[in-house]
C-alpha positions in Angstrom: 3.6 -35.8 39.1 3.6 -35.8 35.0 1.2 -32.8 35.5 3.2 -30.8 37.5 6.2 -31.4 35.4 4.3 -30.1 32.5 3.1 -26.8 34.6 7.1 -26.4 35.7 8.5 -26.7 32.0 5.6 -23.9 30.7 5.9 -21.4 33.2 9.9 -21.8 32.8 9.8 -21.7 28.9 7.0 -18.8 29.1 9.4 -16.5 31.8 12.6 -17.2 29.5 10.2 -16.3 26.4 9.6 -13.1 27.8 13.2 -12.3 29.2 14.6 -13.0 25.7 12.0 -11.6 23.4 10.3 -9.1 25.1 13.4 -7.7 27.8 15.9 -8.6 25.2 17.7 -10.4 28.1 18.7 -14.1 28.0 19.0 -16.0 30.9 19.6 -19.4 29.9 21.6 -21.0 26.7 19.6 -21.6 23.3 20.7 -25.7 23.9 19.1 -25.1 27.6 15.9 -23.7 26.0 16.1 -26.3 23.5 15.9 -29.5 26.0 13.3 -27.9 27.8 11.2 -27.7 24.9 11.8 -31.1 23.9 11.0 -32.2 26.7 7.7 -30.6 26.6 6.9 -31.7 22.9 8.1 -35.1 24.1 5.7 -35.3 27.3 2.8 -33.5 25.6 2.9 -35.7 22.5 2.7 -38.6 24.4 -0.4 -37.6 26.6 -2.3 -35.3 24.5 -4.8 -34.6 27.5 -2.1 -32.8 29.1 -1.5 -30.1 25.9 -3.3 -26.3 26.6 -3.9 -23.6 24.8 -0.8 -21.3 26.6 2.1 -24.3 26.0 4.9 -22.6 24.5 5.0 -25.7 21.7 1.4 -24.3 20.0 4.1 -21.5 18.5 5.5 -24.2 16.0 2.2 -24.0 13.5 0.0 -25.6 11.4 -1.6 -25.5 8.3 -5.4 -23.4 7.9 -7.4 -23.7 4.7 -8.3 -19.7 4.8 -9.1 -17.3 7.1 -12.5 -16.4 8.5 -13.7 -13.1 9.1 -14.3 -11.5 12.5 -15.8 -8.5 14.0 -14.4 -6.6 16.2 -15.9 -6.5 19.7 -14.2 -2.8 19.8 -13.5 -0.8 16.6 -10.3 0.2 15.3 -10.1 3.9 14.6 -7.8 5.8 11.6 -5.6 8.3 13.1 -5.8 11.9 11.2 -2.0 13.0 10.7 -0.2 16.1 10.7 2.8 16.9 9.2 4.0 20.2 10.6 4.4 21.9 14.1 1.6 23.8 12.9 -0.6 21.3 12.3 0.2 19.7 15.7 -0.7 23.1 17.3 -4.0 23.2 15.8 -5.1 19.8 17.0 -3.9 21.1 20.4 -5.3 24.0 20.4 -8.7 22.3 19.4 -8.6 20.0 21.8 -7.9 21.7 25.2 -10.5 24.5 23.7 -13.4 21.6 23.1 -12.3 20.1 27.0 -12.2 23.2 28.4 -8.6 23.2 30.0 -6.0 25.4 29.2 -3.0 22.6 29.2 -3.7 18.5 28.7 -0.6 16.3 29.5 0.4 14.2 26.2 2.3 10.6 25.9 4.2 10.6 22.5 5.0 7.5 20.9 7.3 6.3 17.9 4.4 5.0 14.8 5.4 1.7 13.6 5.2 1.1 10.2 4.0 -2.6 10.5 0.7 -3.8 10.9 -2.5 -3.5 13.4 -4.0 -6.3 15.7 -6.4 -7.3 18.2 -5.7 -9.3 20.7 -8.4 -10.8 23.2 -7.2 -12.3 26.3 -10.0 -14.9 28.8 -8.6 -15.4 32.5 -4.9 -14.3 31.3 -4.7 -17.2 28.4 -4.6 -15.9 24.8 -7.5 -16.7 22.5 -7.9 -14.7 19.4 -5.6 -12.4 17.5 -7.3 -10.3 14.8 -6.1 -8.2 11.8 -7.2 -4.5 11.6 -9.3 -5.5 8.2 -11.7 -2.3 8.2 -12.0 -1.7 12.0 -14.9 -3.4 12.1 -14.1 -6.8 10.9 -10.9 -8.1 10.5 -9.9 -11.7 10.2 -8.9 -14.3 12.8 -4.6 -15.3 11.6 -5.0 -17.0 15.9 -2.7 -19.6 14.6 -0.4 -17.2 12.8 -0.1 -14.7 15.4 1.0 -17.6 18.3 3.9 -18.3 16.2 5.0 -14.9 17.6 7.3 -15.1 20.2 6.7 -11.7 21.6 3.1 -12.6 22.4 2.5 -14.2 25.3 0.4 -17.0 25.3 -0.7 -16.4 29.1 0.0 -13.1 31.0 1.1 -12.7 34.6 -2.1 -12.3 35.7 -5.4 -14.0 34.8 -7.4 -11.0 33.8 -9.6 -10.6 30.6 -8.5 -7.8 28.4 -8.5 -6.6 25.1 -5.4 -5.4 23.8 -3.8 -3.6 20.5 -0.7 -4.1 19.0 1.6 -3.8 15.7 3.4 -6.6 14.0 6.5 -6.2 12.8 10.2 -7.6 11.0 12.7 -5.8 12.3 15.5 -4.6 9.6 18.0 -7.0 10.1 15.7 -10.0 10.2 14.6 -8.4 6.6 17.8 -8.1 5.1 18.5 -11.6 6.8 15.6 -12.9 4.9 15.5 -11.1 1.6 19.5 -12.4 1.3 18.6 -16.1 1.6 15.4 -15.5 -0.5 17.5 -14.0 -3.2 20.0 -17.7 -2.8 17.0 -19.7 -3.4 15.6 -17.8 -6.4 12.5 -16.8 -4.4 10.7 -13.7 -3.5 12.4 -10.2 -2.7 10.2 -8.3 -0.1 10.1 -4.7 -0.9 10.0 -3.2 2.9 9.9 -5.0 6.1 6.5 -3.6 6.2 5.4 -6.2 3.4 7.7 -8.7 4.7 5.2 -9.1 7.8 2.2 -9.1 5.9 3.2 -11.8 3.8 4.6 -13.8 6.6 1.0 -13.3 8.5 -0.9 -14.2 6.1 0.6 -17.5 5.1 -1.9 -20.2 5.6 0.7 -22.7 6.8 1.8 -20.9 10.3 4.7 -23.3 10.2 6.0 -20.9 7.5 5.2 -17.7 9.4 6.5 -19.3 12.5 10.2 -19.0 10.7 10.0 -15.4 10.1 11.2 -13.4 12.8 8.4 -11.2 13.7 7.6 -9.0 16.7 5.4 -6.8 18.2 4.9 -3.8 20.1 2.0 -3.0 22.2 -0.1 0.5 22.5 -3.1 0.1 23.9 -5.3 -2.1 26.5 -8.7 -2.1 26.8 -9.5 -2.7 30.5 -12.9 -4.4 31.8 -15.9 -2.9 32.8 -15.5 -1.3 36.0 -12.3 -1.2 36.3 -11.1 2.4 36.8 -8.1 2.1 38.8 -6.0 3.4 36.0 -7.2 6.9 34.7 -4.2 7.6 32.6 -2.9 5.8 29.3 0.7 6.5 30.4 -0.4 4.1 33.4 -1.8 1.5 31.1 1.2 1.5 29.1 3.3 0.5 32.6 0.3 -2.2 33.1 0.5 -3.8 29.9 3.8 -4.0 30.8 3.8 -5.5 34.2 1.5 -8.8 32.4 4.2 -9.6 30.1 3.7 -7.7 26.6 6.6 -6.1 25.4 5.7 -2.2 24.8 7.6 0.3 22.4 10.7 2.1 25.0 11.0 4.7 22.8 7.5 6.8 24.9 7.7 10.0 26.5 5.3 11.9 29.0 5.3 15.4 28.2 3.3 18.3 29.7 2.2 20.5 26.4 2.6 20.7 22.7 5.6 22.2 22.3 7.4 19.4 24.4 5.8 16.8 21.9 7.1 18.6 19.1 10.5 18.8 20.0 10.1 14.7 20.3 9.2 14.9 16.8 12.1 16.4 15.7 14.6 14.5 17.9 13.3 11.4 16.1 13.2 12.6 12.4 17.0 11.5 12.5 17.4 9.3 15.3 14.7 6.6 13.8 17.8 5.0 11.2 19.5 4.0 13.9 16.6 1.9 14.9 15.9 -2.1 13.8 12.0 -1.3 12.8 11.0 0.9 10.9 9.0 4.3 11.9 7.3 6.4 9.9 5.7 9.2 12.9 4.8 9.4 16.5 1.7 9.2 18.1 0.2 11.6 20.3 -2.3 10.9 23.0 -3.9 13.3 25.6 -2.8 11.9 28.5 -6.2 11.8 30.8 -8.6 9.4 30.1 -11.2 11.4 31.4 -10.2 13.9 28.8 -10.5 11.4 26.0 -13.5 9.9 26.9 -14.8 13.5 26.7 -13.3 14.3 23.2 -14.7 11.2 22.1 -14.4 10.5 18.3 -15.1 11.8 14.7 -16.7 9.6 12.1 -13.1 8.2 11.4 -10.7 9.0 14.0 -10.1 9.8 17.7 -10.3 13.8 18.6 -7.9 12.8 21.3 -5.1 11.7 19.1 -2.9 12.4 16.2 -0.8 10.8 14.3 2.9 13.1 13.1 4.1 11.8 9.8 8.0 12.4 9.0 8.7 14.1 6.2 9.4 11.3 3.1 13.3 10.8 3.7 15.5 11.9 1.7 19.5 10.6 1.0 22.4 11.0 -1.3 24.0 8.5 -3.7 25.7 8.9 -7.2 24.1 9.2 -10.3 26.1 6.9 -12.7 24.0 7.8 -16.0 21.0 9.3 -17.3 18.6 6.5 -19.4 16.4 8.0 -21.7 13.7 5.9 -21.5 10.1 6.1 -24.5 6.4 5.8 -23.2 3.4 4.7 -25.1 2.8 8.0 -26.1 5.9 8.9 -27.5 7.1 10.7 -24.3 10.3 10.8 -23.9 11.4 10.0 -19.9 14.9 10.6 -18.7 16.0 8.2 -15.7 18.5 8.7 -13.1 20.8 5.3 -12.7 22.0 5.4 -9.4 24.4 3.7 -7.3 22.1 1.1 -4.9 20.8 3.1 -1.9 18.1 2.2 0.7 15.4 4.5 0.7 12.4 4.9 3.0 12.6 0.9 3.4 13.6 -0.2 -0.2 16.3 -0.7 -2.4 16.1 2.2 -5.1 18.6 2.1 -8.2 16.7 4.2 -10.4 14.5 7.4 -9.9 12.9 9.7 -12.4 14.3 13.1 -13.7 10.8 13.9 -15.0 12.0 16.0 -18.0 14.4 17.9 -19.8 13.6 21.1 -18.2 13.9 19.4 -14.6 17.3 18.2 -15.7 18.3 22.0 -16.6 16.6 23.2 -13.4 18.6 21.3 -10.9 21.5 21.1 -13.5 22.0 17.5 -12.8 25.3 16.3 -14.5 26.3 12.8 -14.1 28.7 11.6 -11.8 26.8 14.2 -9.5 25.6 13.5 -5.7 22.4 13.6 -5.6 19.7 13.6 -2.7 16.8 11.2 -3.8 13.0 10.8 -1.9 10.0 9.2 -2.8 7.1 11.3 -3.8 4.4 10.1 -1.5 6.6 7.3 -0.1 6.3 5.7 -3.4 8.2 6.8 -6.6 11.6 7.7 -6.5 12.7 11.0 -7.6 16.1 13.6 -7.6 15.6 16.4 -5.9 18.7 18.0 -5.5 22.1 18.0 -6.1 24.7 18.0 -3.7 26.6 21.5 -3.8 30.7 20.8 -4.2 33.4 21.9 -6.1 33.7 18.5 -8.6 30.5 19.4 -9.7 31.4 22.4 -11.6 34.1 20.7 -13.1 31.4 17.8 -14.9 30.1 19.0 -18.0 26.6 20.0 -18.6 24.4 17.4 -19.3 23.1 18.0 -22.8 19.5 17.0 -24.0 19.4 14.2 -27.0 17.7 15.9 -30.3 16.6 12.7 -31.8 14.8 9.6 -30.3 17.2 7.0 -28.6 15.8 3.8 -30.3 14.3 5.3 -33.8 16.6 8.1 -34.0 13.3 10.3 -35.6 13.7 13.9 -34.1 12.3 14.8 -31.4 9.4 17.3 -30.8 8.0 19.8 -28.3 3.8 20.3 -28.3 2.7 23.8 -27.0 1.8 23.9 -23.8 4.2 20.8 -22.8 7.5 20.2 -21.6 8.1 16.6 -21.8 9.6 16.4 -25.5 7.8 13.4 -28.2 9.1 11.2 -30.6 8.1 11.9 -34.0 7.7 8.6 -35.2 4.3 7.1 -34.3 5.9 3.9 -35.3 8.8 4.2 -33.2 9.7 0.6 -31.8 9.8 1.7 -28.4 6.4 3.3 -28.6 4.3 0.2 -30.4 6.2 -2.4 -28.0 4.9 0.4 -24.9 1.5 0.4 -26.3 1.6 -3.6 -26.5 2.5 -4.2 -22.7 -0.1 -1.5 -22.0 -2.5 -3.7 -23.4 -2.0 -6.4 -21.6 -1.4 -4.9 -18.4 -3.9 -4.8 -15.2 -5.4 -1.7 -16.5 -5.8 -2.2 -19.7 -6.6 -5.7 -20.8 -5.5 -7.7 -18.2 -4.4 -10.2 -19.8 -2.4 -12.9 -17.9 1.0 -14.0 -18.5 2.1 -12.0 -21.0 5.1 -9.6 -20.4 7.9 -7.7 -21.9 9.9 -10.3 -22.6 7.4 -12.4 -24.3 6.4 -9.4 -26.2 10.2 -8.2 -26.9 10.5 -11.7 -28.4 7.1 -11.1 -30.4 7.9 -8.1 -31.9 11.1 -9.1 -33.0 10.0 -12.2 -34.6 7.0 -9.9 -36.3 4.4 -12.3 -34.8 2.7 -9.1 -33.0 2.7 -5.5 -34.4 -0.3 -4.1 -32.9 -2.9 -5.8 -30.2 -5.0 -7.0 -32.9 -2.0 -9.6 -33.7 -2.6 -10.8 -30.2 -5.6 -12.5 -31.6 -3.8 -14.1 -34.4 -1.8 -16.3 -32.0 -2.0 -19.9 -31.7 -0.9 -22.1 -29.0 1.8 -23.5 -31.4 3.2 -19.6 -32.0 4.0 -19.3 -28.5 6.1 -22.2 -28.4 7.9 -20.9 -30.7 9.3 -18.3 -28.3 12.8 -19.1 -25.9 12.0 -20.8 -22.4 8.3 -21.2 -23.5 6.9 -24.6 -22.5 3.0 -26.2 -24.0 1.5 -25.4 -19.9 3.1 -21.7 -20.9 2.0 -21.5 -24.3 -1.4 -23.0 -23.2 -2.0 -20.2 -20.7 -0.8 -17.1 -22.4 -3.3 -18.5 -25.4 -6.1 -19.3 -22.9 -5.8 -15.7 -21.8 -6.0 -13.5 -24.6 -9.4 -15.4 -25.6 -10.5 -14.6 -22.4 -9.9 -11.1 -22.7 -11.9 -10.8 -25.7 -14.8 -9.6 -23.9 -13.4 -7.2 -21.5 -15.8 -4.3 -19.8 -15.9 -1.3 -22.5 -13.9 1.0 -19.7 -10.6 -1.1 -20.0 -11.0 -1.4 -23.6 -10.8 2.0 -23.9 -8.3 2.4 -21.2 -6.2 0.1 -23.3 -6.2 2.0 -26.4 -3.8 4.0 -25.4 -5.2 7.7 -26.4 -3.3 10.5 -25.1 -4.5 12.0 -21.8 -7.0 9.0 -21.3 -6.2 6.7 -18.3 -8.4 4.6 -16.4 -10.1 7.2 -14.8 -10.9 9.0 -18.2 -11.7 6.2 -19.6 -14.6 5.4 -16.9 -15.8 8.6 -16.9 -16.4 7.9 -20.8 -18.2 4.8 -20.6 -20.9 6.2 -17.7 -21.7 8.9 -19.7 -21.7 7.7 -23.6 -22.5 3.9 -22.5 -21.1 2.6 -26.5 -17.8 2.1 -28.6 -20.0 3.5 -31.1 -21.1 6.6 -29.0 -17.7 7.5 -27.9 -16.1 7.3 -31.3 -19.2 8.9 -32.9 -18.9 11.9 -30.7 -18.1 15.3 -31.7 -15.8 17.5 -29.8 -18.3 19.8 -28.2 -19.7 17.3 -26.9 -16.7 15.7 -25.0 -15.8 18.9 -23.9 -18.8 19.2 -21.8 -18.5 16.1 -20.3 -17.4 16.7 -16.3 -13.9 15.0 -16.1 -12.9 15.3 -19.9 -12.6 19.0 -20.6 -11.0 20.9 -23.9 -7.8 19.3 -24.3 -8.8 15.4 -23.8 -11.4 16.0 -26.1 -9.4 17.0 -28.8 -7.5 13.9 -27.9 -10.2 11.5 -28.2 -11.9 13.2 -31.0 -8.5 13.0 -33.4 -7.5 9.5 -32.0 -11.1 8.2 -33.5 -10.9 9.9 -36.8 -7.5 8.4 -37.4 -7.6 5.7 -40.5 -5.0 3.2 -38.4 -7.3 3.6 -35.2 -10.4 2.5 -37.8 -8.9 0.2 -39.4 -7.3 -1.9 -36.2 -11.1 -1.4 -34.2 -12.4 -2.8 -37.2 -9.4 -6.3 -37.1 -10.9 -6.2 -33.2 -13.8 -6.8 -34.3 -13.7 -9.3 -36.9 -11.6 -11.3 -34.7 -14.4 -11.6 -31.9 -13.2 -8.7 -29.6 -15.8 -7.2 -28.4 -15.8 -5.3 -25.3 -19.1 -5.5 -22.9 -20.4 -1.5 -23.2 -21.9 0.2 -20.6 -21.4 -0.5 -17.3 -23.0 -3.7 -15.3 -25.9 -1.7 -14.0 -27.8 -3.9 -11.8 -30.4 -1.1 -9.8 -30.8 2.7 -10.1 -30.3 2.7 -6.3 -27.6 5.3 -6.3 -28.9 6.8 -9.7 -27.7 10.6 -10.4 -24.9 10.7 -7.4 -21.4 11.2 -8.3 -18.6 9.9 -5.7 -15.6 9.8 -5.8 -13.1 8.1 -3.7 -10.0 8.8 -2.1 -7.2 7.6 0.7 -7.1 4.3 0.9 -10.1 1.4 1.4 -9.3 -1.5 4.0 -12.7 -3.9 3.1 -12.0 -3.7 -0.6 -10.1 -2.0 -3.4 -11.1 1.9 -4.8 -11.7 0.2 -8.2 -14.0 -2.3 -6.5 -15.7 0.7 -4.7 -16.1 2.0 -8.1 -17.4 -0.6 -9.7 -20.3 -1.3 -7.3 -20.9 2.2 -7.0 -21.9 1.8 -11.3 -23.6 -1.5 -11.0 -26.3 0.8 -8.7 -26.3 3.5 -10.8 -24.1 5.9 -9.8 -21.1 7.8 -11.5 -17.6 8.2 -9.7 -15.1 11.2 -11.1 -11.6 11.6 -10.3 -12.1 14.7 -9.3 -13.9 16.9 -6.6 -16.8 20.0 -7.8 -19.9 21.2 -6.3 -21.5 18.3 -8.5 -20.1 16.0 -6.5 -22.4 14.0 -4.5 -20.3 11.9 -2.0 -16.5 11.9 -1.4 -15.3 8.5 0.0 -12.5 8.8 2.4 -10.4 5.8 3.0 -7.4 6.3 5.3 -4.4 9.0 4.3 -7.4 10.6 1.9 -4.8 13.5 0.4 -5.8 16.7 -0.8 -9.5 15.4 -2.5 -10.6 15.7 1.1 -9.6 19.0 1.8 -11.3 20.1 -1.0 -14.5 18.4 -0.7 -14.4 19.9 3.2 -13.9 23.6 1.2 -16.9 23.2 -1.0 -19.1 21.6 1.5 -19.4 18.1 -0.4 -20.0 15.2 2.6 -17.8 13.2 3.2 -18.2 9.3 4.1 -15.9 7.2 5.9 -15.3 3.6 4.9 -17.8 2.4 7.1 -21.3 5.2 6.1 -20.3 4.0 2.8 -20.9 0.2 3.4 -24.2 1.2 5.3 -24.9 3.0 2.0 -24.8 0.2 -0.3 -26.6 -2.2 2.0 -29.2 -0.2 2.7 -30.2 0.7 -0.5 
């Protein structure tokens, strides 16, 4: 009789699951719910023999110690994107020409921006839920992923099936939770995007189960033999009929054009939605067709994925911030009145330059529309035409520095204007947080604040001051503690040994970033060689060219740059030169990489690619040997693709390195 109880209360608390998370249709009370689950917990806890792996109470959590990794049984492809009816046409137009068939029915679907699973179903009851990880191995968040009420735990029918979702936080529940995490002094997410992945990947899935995530479902992967549904409109109705809840917002169209004209209804119509987009997804139809399109090294030929153009919106520009790099640059900021934008809050956005200023005629108090240059960094790109405009006056450029007050100055061939005064507070107090930063240094616990304070109290002047630190000095600073003090001491000796690249990175010369900086250290393997060389040779170094050269070059015969590598050195900073070389596997290939890498970071691509030898640029030539192509690979890729360079996905390059 207990049994049967147990079997009633599941299969009641699994239907009003689905009616209330996946139809959005209640049909009972939350109290109603409530006692039901309690009574389930209750009966359950007290004859544990009677607990299974579908009973709605394994959503509450647990704690893991990690995650372990898991490979795929089927591979999660990339989709290629366009961007423009055009390029939609021409996937069309390749398509029906490689199947042979003049018109292929299409099934357009809104891209959510969330993130990919896999989710593997035995006799209806779910067992293992998977993250995307490369495509080919992913790692098991099971536990996480049951804390999600919109996936059932066992389907209407007891089938075994493979199936593919996104996760994701819908708006409200993200401005629900940033407010309450912004209460308690905790952690602001910066998109709901990133809100998911760092509920997901909690390892206490009591903590994830209190996020209110969802999911959408796309695809199924149906057993062998079954071919009773030929189309993946028809799949989409299955899926539906066992109990996952699927995207509404899905169309059946008979040609291109009639998928393009989704497109553009949903360029505006996606802010009234609670997720966020960022495309739509378009499917041939048939799967006949697909299975005859098949697949490129990356991506399905049978699909495409349309990317909305980055969005832009108005707010007001309240002032313009004139803001001083490490190099003396001298930045004007737009202050703006808090806006959302593309899924974050955006305050502030750059103006570039002076000229840029001129070019829009930006005055403040303006409207402005704002976007984010590849979905990233906030910029103005327009103002908005009325009549108060006209009646602002003309913003006028500063002629002198804002924090030095030296004049400024305008270098041939630039347009960003330059503080004159190489000792400029703003510039030394730049080139110190450079130094400690990621790419440079990387030296832990140690930001502006703590350097603002340092600087001020003349305790640090230049990085070689860093050195000169004692525990003792640090807790000397406001809000500093002895476990602080310990840890930012602790880390600057820990630095003192850093790879030559981010030494040279951290140095600050004009025109040399990381990628400079590595190209460099592969070619001249010493501090000594690099300082040592002349201009000519620089020049010729692929990567470097005429005008980073000079840079280098003069930056190396100054008497302050000698005289602080020289303080390095005495006080026991000396960086590891060369690179880590461990085999001349990959010995005389250049690579370099591009889009973005699931198994591992570009710079960790990088640096294996040197410990066997090879060289990676930052830029694409007929010299180049390999171009690595992650996922949205930019414009590197078409240009490898002009000059016939190969290209290797994510996985031919892990074949690469392990088979050499």
């Amino acid at each position: 009789m207990l049994k049967e109880r147990v079997e009633y209360l599941k299969s009641e608390l699994n239907k009003h699951n689905y009616n209330y998370y996946v139809l959005d249709n209640p049909t009972i009370s939350d109290y109603e719910y409530d006692m039901l689950f309690s009574e389930l917990k209750d009966i359950e806890e007290t004859n544990p023999e009677l607990k299974t792996q579908d009973s709605p109470t394994q959503r509450v959590g647990s704690i893991s110690t990690g995650f372990e990794e898991y490979k795929h049984k089927y591979r999660l492809y990339s989709l290629d994107n366009s961007y423009n009816a055009e390029d939609l046409k021409k996937w069309y137009e390749r398509a029906i020409k490689e199947y042979g068939k003049s018109d292929l029915e299409l099934v357009c679907e809104l891209k959510i921006d969330g993130l990919a699973i896999a989710l593997n179903y035995q006799n209806g009851i779910f067992t293992t839920g998977v993250t995307r990880g490369n495509g080919i191995i992913g790692e098991n968040i099971t536990q996480n992923l049951k804390t999600v009420k919109a996936i059932p735990l066992k389907l209407f029918e007891n089938v075994d099936i493979d199936v593919r979702g996104e996760i994701y936080m819908p708006v409200s529940s993200f401005n629900k939770l940033n407010e309450e995490s912004s209460q308690k002094n905790e952690k602001i997410f910066a998109n709901p995007r990133n809100a998911a992945a760092g509920s997901l990947r909690q390892l206490d899935s009591t903590i994830t189960a209190k996020r209110d995530l969802s999911m959408f479902t796309y695809t199924v992967i149906l057993p062998d033999g079954n071919n009773t549904i030929k189309t993946h409109w028809d799949s989409i109705q299955y899926i539906k009929k066992l109990g996952f809840k699927t995207n509404p917002n899905i169309r059946l169209v008979k040609n291109i054009e009639e998928a393009i004209d989704f497109c553009k209804e949903w360029e505006t119509k996606r802010f009234d939605l609670d997720y966020a987009t960022d495309g739509v997804v378009i499917k041939i139809n048939d799967f006949a067709a697909q299975n005859e399109l098949g697949f490129t090294a990356r991506a399905p030929k049978w699909a495409t994925a349309f990317k909305f153009p980055p969005e832009e919106i108005s707010t007001k520009l309240e002032s313009i911030e004139i803001g001083v790099g490490k190099t003396g640059a001298i930045t004007p900021v737009a202050n703006l009145t808090p806006v959302l934008l593309a899924g974050s809050t955006v305050a502030r956005a750059s103006l570039h330059n002076f000229d840029e200023i001129e070019r829009l005629d930006v005055r403040i108090g303006d409207n402005v529309f704002i976007k984010k240059a590849a979905e990233i960094i906030p910029k103005v790109v327009k103002v908005v035409d009325d009549e108060q405009h006209y009646k602002r006056p003309k913003y006028i450029p500063p002629t002198c520095c804002p924090i030095c007050h030296a004049p400024l100055e305008y270098r041939e061939g630039e347009v960003a204007a330059y503080c004159s005064n190489e000792d400029c507070p703003a510039v030394l107090k730049a080139k110190l947080e450079y130094w400690v930063s990621k790419e440079g240094m990387d030296i832990d616990f140690i930001g502006p604040s703590v350097i603002e304070q340092l600087y001020n109290l003349d305790m640090v002047k230049t990085p070689a001051d860093f050195y000169k630190l004692s525990q003792q000095d640090f807790m000397m600073l406001d809000l500093v503690k002895e476990k602080s003090a310990f840890n930012m001491y602790n880390s600057i000796q820990l630095s003192k040994n850093r790879p030559l690249s981010k030494f040279i990175t951290a140095l600050s010369i004009r025109h040399v970033g990381k990628e400079t900086a590595d190209i460099l250290v592969n070619e001249l393997s010493t501090l000594e060689n690099i300082k040592n060389a002349n201009i000519e040779k620089l020049s010729n170094i692929e990567g470097v060219g005429e005008k980073i050269a000079q840079s280098i070059y003069e930056f190396f015969r100054s008497k302050k740059t000698e005289c602080m590598l020289e303080e390095l050195e005495k006080l026991g900073v000396i960086p590891q030169e060369g690179t880590s070389k461990q085999s001349d596997e990959l010995l005389g290939l250049t690579f370099v990489l591009t889009g973005t890498l699931q198994s591992m970071t570009r710079d960790d691509a990088g640096a294996k690619i040197k410990e066997m030898g090879g060289k990676t640029s930052s830029s694409v030539s007929k010299k180049t040997s390999f171009v690595i192509a992650g996922e949205n690979p930019g414009s590197k890729f078409d240009k490898a693709s002009a000059l016939g360079v190969k290209i290797l996905n994510e996985e031919e390059f892990l074949n690469l390195i392990k088979n050499k």
